[in-house]
N, C-alpha and C positions, 0 to 999 in steps of 0.2 A: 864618427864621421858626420853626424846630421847635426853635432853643436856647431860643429863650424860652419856649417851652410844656414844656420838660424843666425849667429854671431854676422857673417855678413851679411844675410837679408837686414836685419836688423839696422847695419852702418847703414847700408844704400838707402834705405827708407829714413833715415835721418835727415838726406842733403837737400828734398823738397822746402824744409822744417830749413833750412839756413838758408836757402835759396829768399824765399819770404823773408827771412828774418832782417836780411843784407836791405833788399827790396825797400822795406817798409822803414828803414833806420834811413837811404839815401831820401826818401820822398820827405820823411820829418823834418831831415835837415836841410833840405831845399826849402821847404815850405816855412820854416822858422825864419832862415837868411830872405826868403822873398816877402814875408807879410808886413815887414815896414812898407815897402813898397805897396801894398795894397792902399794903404789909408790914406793917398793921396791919390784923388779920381785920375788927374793924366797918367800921372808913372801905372794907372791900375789899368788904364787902354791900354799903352803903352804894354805893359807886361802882357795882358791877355792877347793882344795884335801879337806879337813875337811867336810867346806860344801856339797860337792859333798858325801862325804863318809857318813854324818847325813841321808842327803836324804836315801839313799840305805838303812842304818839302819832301819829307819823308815818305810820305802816301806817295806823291807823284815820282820820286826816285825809287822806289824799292818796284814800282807798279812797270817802269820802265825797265830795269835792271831784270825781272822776273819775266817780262813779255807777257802781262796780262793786258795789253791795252788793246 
């Protein structure tokens, strides 16, 4: 009886381990399609404005949705 509660501990402590793994494969590939766009200073505001501007969207939507304000 205790194989099989060690068999599943074992899965469950694997999905962190894929959670990461997904994580860090979308950020490489985001970052590979956006770094042309870096090496030209507008498109490089340009991108960092946007970014910057998501964040705040987000910050200020989940702040209101949550009733931290």
């Amino acid at each position: 009886m205790m194989v099989v509660f060690d068999d599943f501990w074992n899965n469950v402590l694997r999905y962190p381990r894929y959670f990461v793994t997904i994580v860090l494969g979308i950020f490489f590939a985001l970052f590979g399609w956006l770094k042309p766009l870096l090496r030209n200073p507008i498109s490089a505001i340009a991108l960092i404005g946007f970014v910057v501007a998501a964040f705040i969207f987000t910050f200020f939507t989940l702040r209101g949705m949550l009733g931290l304000a």
